[in-house]
MITOR-706988 format. One record per residue: residue number from 1; residue in three letters; y, x, z of N, C-alpha, C in turn. Coordinates in steps of 0.02 Angstrom, whole numbers, plus 32768, in hexadecimal, padded with zeros to 4 digits. Example, Ala and Ser with C-alpha at 12.3 -4.5 7.8 and 13.67 -1.06 7.14 Angstrom:
2
<pt nr="1" rest="ALA" n_Y="7EE4" n_X="8294" n_Z="8186" ca_Y="7F1F" ca_X="8267" ca_Z="8186" c_Y="7F5B" c_X="8294" c_Z="8186"/>
<pt nr="2" rest="SER" n_Y="7F90" n_X="8282" n_Z="8162" ca_Y="7FCB" ca_X="82AC" ca_Z="8165" c_Y="8002" c_X="8285" c_Z="818A"/>
//
This chain:
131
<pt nr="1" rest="UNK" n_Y="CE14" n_X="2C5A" n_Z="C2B5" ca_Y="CDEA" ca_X="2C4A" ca_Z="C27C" c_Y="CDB1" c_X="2C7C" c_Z="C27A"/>
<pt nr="2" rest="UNK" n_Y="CD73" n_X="2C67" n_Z="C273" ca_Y="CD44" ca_X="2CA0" ca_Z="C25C" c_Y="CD50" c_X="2CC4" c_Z="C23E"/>
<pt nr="3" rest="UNK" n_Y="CD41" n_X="2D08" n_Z="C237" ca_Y="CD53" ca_X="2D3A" ca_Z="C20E" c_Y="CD4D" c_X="2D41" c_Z="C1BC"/>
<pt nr="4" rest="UNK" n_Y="CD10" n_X="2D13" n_Z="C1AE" ca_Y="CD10" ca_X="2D1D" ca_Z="C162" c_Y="CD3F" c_X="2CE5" c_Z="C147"/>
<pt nr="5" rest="UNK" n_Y="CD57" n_X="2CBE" n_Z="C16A" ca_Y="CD85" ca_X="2C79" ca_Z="C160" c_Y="CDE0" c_X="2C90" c_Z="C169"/>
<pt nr="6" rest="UNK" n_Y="CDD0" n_X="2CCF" n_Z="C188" ca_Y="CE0D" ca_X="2CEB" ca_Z="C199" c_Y="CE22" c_X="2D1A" c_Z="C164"/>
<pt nr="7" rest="UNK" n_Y="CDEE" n_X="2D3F" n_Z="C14B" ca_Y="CDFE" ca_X="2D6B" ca_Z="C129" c_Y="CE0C" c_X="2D43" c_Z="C0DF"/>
<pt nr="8" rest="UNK" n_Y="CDEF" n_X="2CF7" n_Z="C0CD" ca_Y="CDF2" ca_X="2CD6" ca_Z="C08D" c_Y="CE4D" c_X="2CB9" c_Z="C091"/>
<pt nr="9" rest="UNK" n_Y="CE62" n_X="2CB2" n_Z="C0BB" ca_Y="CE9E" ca_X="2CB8" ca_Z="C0D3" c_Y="CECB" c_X="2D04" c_Z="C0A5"/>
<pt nr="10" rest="UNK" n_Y="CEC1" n_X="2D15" n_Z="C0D6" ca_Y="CED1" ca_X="2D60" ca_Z="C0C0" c_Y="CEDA" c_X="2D79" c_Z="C073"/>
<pt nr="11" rest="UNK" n_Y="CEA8" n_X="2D78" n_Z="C067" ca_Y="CE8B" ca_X="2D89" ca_Z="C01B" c_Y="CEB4" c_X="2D54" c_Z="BFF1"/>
<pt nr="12" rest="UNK" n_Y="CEB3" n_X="2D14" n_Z="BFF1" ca_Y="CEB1" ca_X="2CE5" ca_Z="BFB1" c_Y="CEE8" c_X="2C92" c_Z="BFC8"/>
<pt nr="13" rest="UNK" n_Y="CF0E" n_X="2CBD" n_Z="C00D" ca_Y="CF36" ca_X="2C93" ca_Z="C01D" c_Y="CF2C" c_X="2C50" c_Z="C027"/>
<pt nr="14" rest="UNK" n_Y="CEE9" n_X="2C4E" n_Z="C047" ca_Y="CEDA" ca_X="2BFB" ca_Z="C049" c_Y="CEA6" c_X="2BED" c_Z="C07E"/>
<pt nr="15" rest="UNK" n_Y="CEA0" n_X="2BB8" n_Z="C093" ca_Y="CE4B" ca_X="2BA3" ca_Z="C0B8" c_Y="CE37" c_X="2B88" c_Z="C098"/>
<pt nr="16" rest="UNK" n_Y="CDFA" n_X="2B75" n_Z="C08D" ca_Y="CDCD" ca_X="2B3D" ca_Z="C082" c_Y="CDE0" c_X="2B14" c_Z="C082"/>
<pt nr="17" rest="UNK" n_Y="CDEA" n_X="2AD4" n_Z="C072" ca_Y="CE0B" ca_X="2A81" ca_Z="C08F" c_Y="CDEC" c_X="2A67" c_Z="C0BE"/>
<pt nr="18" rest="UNK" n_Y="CDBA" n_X="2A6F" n_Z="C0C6" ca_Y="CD8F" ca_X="2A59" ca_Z="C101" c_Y="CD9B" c_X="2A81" c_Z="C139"/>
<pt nr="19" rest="UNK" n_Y="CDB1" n_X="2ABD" n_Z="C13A" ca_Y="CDC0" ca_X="2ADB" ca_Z="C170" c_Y="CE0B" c_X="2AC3" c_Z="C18A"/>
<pt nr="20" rest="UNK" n_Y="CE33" n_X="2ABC" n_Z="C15B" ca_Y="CE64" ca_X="2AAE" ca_Z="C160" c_Y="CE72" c_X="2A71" c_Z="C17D"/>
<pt nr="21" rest="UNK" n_Y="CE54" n_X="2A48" n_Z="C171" ca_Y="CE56" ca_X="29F8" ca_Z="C17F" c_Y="CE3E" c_X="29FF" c_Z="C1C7"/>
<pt nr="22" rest="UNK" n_Y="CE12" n_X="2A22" n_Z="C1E8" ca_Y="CDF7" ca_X="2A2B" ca_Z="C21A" c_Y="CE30" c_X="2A43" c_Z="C245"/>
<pt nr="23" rest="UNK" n_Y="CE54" n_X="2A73" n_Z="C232" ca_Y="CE71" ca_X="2A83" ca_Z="C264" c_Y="CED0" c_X="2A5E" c_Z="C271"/>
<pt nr="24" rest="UNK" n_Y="CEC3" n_X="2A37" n_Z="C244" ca_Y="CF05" ca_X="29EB" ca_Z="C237" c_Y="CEE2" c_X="29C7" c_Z="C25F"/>
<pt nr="25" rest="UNK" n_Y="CEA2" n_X="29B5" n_Z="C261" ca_Y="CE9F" ca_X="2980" ca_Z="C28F" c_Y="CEA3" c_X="2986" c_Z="C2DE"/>
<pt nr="26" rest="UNK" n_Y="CE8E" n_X="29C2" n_Z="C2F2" ca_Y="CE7E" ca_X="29D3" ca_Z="C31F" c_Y="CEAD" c_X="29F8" c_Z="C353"/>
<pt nr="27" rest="UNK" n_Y="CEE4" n_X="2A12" n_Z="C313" ca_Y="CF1B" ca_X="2A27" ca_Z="C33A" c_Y="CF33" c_X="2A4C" c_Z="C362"/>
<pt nr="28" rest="UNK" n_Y="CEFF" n_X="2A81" n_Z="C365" ca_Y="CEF7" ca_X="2AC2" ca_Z="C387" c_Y="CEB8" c_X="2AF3" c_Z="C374"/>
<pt nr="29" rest="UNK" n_Y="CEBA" n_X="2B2A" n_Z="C364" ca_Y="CE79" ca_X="2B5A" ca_Z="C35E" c_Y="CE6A" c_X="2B59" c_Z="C3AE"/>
<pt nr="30" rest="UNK" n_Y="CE17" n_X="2B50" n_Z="C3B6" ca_Y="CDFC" ca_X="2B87" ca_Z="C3F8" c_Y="CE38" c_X="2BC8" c_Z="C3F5"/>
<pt nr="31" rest="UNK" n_Y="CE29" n_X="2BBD" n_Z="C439" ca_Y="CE56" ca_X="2C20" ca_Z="C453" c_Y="CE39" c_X="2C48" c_Z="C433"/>
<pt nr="32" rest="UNK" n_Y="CDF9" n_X="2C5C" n_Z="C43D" ca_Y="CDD0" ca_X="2C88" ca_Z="C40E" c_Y="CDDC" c_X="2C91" c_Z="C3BD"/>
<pt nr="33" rest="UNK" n_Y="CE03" n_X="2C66" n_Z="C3C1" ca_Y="CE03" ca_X="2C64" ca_Z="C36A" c_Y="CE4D" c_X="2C7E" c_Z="C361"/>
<pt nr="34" rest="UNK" n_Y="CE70" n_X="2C57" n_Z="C38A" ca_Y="CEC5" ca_X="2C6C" ca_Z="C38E" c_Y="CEC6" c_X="2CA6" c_Z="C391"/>
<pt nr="35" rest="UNK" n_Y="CEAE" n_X="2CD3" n_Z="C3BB" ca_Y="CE9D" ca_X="2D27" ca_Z="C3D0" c_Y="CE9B" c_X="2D30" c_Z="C386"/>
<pt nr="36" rest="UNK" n_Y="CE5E" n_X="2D36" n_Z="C369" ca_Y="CE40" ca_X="2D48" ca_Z="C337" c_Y="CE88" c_X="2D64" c_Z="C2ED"/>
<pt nr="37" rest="UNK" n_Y="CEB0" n_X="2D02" n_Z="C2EE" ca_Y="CEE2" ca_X="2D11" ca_Z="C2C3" c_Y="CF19" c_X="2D36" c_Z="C2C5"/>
<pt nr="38" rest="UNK" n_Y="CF20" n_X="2D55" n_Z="C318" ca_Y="CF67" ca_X="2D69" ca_Z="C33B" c_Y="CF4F" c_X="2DB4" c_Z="C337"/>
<pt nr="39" rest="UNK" n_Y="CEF0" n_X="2DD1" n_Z="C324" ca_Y="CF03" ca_X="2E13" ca_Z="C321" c_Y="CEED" c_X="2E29" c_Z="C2D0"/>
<pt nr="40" rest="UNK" n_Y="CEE3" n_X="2DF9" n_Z="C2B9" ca_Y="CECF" ca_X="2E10" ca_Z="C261" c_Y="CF04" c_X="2DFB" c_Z="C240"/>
<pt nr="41" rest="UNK" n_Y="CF46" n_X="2DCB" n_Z="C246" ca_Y="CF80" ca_X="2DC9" ca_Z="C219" c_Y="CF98" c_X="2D7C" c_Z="C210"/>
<pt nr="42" rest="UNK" n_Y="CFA9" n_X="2D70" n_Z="C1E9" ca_Y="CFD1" ca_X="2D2D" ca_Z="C1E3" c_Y="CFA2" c_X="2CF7" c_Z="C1A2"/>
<pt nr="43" rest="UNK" n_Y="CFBB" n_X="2CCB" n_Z="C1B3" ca_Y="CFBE" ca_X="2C90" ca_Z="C170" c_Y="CFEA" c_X="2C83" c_Z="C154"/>
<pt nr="44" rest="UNK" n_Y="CFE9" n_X="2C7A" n_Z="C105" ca_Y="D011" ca_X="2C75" ca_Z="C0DB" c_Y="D051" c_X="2C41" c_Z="C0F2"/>
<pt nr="45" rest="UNK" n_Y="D088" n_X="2C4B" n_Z="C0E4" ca_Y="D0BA" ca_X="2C0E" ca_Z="C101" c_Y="D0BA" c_X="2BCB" c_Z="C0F3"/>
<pt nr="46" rest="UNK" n_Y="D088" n_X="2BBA" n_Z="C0BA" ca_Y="D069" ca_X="2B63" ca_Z="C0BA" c_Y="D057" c_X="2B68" c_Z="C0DA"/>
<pt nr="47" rest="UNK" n_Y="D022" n_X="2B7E" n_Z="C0FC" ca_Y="CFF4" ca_X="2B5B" ca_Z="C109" c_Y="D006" c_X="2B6D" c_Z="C162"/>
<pt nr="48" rest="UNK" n_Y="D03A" n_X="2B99" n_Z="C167" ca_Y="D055" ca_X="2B98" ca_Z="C1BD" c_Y="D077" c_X="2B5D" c_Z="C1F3"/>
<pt nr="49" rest="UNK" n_Y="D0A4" n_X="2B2D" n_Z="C19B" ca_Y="D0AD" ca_X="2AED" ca_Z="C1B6" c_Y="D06A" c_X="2AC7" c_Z="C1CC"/>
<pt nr="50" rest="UNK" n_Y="D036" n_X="2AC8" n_Z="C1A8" ca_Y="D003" ca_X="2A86" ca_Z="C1C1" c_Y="CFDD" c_X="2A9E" c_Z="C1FE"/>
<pt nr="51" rest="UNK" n_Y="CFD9" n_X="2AF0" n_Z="C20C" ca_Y="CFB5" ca_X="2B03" ca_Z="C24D" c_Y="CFD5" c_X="2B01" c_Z="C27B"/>
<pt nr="52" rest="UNK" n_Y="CFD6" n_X="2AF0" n_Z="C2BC" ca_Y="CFD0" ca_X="2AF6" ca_Z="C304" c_Y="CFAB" c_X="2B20" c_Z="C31C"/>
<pt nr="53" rest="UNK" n_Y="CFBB" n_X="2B4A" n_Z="C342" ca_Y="CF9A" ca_X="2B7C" ca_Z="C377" c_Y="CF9D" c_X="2B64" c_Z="C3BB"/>
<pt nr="54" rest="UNK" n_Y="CF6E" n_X="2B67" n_Z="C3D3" ca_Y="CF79" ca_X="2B3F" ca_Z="C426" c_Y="CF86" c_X="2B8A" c_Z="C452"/>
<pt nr="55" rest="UNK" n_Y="CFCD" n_X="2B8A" n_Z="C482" ca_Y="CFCE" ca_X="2BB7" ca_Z="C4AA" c_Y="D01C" c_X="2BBA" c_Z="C4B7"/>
<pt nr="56" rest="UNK" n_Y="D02E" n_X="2BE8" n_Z="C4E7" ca_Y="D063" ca_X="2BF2" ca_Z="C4E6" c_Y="D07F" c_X="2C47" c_Z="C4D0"/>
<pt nr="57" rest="UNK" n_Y="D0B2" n_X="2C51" n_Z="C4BB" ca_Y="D0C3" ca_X="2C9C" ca_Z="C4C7" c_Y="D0BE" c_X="2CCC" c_Z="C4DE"/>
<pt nr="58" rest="UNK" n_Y="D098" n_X="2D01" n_Z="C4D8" ca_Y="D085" ca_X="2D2A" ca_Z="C524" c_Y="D0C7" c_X="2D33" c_Z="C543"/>
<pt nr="59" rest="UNK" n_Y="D0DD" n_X="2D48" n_Z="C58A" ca_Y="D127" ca_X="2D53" ca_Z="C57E" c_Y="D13A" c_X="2D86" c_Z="C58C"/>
<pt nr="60" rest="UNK" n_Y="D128" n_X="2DC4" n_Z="C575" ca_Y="D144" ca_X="2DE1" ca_Z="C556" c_Y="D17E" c_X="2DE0" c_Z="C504"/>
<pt nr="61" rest="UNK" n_Y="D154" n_X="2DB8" n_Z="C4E5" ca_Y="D160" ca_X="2DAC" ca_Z="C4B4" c_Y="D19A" c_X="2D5E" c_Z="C4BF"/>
<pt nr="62" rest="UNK" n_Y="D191" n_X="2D48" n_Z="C4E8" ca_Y="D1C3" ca_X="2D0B" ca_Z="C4F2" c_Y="D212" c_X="2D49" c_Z="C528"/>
<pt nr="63" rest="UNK" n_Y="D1F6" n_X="2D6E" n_Z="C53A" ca_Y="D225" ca_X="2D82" ca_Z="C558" c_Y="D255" c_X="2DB6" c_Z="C529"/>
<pt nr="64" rest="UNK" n_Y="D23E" n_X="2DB7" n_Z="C4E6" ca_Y="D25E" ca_X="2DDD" ca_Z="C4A6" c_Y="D27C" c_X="2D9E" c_Z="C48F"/>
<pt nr="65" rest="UNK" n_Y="D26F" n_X="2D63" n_Z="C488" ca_Y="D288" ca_X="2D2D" ca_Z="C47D" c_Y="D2E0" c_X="2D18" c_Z="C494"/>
<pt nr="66" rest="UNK" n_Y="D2C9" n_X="2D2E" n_Z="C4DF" ca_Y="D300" ca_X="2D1A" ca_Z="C4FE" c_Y="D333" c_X="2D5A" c_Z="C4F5"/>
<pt nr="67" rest="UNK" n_Y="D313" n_X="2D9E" n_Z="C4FB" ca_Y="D34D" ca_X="2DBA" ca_Z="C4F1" c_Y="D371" c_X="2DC4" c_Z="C4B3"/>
<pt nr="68" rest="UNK" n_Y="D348" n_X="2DC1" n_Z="C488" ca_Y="D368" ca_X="2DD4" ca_Z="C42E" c_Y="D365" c_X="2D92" c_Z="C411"/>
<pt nr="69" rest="UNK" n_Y="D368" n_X="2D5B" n_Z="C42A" ca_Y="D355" ca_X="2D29" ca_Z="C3F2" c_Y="D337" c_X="2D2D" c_Z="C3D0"/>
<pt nr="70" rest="UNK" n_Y="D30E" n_X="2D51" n_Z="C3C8" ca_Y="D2D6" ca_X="2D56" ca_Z="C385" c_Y="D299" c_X="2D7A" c_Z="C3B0"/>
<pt nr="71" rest="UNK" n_Y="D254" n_X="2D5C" n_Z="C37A" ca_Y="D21D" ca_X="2D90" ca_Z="C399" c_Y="D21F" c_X="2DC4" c_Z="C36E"/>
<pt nr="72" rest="UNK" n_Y="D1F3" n_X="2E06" n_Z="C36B" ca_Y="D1F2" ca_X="2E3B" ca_Z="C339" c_Y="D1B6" c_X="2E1C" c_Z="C2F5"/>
<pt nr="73" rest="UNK" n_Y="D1E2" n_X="2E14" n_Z="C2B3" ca_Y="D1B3" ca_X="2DFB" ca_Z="C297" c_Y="D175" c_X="2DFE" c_Z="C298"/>
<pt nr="74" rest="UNK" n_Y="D148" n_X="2E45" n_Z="C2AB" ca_Y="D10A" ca_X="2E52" ca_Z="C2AD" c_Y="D0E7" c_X="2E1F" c_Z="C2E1"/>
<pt nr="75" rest="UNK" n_Y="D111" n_X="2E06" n_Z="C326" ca_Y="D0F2" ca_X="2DD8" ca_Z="C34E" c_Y="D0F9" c_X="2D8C" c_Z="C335"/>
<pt nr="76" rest="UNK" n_Y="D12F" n_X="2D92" n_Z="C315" ca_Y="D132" ca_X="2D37" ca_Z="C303" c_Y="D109" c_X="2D2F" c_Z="C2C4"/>
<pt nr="77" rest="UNK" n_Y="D109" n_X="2D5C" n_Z="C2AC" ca_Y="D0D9" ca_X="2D44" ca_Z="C268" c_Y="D098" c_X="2D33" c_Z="C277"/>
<pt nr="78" rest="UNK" n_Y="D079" n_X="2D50" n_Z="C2AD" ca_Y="D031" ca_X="2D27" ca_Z="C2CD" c_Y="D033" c_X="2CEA" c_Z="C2FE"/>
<pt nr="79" rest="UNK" n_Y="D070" n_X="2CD6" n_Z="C309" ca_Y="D06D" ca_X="2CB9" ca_Z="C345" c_Y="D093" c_X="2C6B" c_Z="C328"/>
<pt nr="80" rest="UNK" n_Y="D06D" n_X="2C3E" n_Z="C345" ca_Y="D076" ca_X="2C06" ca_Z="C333" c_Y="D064" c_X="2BDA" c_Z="C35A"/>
<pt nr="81" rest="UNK" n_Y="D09D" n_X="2BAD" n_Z="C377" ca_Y="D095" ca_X="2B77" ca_Z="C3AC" c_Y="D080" c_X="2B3C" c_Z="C3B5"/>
<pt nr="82" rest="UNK" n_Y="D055" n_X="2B27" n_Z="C3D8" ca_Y="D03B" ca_X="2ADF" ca_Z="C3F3" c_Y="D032" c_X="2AEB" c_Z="C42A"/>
<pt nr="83" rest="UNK" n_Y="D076" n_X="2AA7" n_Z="C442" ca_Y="D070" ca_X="2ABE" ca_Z="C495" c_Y="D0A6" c_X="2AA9" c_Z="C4A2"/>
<pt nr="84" rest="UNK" n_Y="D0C1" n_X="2AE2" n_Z="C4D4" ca_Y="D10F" ca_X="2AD5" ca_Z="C4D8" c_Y="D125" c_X="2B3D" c_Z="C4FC"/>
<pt nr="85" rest="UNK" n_Y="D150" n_X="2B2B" n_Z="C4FD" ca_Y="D17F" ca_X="2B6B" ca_Z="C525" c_Y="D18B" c_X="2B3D" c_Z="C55D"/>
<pt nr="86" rest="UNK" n_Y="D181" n_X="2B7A" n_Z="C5A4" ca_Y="D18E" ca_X="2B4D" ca_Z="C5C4" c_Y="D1D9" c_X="2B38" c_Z="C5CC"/>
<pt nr="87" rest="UNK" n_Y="D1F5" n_X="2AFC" n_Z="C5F2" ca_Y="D243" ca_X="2ADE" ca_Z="C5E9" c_Y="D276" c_X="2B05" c_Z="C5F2"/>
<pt nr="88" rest="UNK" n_Y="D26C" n_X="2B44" n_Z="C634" ca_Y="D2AC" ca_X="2B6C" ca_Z="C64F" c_Y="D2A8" c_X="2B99" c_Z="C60F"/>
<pt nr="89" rest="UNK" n_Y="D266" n_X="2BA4" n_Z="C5ED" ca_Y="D26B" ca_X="2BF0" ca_Z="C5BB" c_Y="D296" c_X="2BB5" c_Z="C576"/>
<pt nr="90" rest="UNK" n_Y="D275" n_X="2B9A" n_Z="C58D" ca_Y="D29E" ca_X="2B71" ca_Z="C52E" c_Y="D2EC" c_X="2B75" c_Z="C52A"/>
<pt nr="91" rest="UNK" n_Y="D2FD" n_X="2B67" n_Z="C567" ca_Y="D33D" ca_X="2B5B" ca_Z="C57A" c_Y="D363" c_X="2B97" c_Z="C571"/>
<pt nr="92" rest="UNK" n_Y="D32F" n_X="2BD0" n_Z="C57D" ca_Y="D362" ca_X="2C03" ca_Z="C57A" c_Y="D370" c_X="2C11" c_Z="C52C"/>
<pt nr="93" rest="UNK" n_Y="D31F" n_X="2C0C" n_Z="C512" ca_Y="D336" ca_X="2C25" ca_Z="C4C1" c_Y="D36C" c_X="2C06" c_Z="C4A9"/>
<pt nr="94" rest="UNK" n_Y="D381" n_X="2BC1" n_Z="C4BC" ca_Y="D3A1" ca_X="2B93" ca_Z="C4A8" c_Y="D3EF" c_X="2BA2" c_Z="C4BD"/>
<pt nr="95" rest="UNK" n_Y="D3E8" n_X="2BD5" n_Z="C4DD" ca_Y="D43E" ca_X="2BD7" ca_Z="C50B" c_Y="D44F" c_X="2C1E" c_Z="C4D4"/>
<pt nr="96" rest="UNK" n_Y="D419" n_X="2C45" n_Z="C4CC" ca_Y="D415" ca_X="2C9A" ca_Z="C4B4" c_Y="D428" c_X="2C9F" c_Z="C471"/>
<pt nr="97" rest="UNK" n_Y="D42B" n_X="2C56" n_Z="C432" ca_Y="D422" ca_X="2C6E" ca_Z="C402" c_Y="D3F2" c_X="2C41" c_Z="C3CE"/>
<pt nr="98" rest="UNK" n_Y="D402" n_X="2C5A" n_Z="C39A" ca_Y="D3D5" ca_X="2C48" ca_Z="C357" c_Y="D387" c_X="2C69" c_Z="C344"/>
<pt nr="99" rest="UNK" n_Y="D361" n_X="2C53" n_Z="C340" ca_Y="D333" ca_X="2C88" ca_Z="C31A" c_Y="D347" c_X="2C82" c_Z="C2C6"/>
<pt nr="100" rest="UNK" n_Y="D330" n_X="2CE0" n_Z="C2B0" ca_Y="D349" ca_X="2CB5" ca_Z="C262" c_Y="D326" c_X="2C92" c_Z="C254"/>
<pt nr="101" rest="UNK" n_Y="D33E" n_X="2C77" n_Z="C21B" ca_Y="D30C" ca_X="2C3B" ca_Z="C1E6" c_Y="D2C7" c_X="2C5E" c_Z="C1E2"/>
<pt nr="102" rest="UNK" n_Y="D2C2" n_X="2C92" n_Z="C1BD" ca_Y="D284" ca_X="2CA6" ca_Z="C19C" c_Y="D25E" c_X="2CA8" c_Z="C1CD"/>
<pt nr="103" rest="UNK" n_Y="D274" n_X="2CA2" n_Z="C21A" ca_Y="D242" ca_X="2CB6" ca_Z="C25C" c_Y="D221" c_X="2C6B" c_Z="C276"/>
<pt nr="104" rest="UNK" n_Y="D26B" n_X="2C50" n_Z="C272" ca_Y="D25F" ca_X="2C01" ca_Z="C28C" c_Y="D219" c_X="2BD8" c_Z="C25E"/>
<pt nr="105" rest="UNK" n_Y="D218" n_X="2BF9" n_Z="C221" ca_Y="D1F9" ca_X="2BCA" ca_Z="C1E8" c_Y="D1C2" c_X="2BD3" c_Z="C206"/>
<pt nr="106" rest="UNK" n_Y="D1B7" n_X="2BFC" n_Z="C22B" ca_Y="D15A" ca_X="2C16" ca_Z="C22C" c_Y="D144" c_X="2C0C" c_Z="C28E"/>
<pt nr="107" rest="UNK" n_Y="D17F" n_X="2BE5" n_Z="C292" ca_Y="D16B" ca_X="2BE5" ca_Z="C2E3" c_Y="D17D" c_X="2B8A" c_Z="C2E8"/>
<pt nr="108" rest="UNK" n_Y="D145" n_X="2B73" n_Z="C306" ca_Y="D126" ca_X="2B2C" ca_Z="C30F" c_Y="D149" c_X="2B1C" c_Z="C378"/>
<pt nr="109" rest="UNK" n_Y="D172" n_X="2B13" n_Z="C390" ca_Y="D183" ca_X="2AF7" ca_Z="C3D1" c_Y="D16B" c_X="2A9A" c_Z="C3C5"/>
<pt nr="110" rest="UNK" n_Y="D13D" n_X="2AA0" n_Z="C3D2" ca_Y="D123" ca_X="2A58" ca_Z="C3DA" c_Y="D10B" c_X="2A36" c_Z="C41D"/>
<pt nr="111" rest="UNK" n_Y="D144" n_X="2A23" n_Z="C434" ca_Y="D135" ca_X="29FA" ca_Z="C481" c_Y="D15F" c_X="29FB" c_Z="C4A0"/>
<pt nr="112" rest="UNK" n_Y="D17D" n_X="2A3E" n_Z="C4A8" ca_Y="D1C9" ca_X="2A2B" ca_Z="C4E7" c_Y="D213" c_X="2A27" c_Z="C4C1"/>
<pt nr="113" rest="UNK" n_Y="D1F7" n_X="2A1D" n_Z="C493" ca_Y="D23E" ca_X="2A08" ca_Z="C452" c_Y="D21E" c_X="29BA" c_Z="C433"/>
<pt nr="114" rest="UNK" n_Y="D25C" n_X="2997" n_Z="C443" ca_Y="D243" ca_X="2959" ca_Z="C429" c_Y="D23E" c_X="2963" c_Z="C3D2"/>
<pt nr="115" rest="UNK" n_Y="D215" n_X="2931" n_Z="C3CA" ca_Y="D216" ca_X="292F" ca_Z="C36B" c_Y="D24E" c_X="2940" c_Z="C348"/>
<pt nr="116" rest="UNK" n_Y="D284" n_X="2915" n_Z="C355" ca_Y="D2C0" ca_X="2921" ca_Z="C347" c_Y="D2D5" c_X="295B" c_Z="C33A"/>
<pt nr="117" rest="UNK" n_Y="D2CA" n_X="2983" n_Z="C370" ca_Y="D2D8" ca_X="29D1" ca_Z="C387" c_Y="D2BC" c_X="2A02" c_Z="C34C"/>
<pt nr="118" rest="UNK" n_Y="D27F" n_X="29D1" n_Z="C335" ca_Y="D24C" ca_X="2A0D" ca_Z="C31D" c_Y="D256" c_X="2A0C" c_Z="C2DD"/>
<pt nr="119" rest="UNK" n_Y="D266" n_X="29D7" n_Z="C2B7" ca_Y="D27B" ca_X="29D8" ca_Z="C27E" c_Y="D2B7" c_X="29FD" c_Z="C288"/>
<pt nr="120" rest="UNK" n_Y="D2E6" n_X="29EF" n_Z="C2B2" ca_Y="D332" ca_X="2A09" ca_Z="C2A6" c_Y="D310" c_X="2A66" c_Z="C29C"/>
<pt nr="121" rest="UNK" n_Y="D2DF" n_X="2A7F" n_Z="C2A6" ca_Y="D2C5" ca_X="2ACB" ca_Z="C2B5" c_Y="D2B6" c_X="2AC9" c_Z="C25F"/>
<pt nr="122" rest="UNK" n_Y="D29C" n_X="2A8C" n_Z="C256" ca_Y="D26D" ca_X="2AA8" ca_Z="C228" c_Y="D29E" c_X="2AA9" c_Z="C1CE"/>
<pt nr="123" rest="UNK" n_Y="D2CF" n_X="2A84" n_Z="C1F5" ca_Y="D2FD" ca_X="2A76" ca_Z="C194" c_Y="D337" c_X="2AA9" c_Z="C1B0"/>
<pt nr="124" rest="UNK" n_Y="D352" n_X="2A9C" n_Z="C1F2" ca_Y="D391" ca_X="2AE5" ca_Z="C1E5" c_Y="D38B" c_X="2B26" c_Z="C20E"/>
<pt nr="125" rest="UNK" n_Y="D33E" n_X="2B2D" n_Z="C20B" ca_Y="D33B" ca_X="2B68" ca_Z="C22A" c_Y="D362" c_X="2B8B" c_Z="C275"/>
<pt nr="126" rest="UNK" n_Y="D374" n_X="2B4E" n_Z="C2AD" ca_Y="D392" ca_X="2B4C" ca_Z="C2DF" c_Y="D361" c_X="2B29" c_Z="C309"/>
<pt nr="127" rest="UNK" n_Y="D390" n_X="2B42" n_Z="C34C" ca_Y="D37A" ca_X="2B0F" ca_Z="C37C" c_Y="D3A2" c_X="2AE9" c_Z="C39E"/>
<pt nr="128" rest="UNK" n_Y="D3AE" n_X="2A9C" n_Z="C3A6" ca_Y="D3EE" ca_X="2A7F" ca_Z="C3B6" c_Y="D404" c_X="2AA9" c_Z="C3F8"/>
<pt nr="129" rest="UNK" n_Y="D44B" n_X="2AB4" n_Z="C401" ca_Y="D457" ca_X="2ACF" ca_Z="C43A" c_Y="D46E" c_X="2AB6" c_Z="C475"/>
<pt nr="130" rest="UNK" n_Y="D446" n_X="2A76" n_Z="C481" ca_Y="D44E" ca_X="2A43" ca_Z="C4AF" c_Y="D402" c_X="2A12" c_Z="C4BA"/>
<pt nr="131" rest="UNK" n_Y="D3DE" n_X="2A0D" n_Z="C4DE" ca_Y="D39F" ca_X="29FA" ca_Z="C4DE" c_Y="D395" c_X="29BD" c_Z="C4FA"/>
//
């Protein structure tokens, strides 16, 4: 997000609607913009359901995944998925463990989890342990 759009975020817990609507339709920020949100902080937890971030995990950070089941909140709270993990990494989170709820709520796996899958993430804070 641009910075003064980022920081209205920040400040007053909200976007614009027009910004917002923009980035529902579209379904991914530019990279440049994703950057932007991953080093100035998070969005409020409404409004984390309606965004998509296009990218994958650096993996480093997928490779904290696999070993702790969880990312360190400071990384998952910026990080938000459109995309997929790729299948062998999903598989593993999926063999390793739960993320907690409060982690799951703010992390979007959209693509290599069927719908099904994604709701099952999104109401019990799991991931089915069979894919």
């Amino acid at each position: 997000l641009p910075k003064r759009h980022l920081n209205q975020v920040m400040m007053r817990g909200k976007l614009p609607k027009r910004h917002l609507n923009q980035i529902m339709m579209h379904g991914e920020l530019p990279k440049r913009h994703l950057n932007q949100v991953m080093m100035h902080g998070e969005l409020p937890k409404r409004y984390l359901n309606q965004v998509m971030m296009h990218g994958e995990l650096p993996k480093k950070h997928l490779n904290q995944v696999m070993m702790h089941g969880e990312l360190p909140k400071k990384h998952l709270n910026q990080v938000m998925m459109h995309g997929e993990l790729p299948k062998r990494h999903l598989n593993q989170v999926m063999m390793h463990g739960e993320l907690p709820k409060r982690h799951l709520n703010q992390v979007m796996m959209h693509g290599e989890l069927p719908k099904k899958h994604l709701n099952q993430v999104m109401m019990h804070g799991e991931l089915p342990k069979k894919h």
